[in-house]
C-alpha positions as CSV (number, residue, x, y, z in Angstrom):
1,X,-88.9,28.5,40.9
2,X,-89.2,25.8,37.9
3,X,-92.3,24.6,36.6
4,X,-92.3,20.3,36.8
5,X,-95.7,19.7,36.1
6,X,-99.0,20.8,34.9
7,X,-102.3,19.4,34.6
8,X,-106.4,20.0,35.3
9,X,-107.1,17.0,37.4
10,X,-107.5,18.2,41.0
11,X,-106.8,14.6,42.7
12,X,-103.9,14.2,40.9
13,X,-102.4,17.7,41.7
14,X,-103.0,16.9,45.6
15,X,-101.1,13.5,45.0
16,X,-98.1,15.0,43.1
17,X,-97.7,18.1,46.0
18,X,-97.9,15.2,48.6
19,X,-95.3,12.9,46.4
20,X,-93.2,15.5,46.2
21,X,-93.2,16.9,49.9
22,X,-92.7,13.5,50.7
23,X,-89.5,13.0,48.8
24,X,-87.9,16.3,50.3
25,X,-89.2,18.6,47.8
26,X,-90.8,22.0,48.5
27,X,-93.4,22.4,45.5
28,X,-95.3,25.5,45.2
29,X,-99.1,25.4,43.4
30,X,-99.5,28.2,41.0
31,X,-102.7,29.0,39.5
32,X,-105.0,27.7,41.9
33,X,-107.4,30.4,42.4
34,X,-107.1,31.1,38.5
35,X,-108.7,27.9,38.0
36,X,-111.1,28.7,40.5
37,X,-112.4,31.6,39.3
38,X,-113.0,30.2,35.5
39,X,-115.2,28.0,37.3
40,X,-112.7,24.9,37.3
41,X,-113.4,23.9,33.8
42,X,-110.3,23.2,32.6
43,X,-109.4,26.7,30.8
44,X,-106.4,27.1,33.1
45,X,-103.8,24.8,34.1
46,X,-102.5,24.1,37.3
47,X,-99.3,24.2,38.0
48,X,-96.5,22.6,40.4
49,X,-93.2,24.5,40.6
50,X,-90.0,23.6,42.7
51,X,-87.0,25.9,43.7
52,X,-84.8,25.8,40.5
53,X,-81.8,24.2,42.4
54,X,-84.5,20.8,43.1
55,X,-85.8,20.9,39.3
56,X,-83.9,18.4,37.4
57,X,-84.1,16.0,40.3
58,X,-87.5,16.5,40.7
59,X,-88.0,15.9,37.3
60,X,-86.8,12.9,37.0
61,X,-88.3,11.4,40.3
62,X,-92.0,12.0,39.0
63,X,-90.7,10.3,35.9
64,X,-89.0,7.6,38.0
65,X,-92.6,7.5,39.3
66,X,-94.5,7.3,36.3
67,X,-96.0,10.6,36.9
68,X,-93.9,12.5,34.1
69,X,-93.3,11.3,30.4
């Protein structure tokens, strides 16, 4: 699994995972109970991973989206 994004913003986590299961990826969320058990400040990052074989392409459709710069 590759890491393709990160961020703190709940709504927009949701709409990446749906984006991406969408487009015929399978994205993984890491760190969300992390971030809710520091009490969903913002401490910890959320993460959306992909298998590594999907990465690169996956990459460059959120940035074909205007998700990733």
């Amino acid at each position: 699994m590759e890491v393709v994004i990160a961020t703190n913003e709940p709504v927009r986590l949701s709409f990446l995972m749906v984006l991406l299961k969408d487009a015929g990826f399978t994205p993984v969320l890491y760190d969300g109970f992390m971030a809710a058990v520091e009490g969903s400040i913002g401490a910890i990052q959320r993460r959306i991973a992909v298998p590594t074989a999907q990465a690169a392409r996956a990459r460059e459709f959120l940035r074909e989206a205007g998700e990733l710069f």
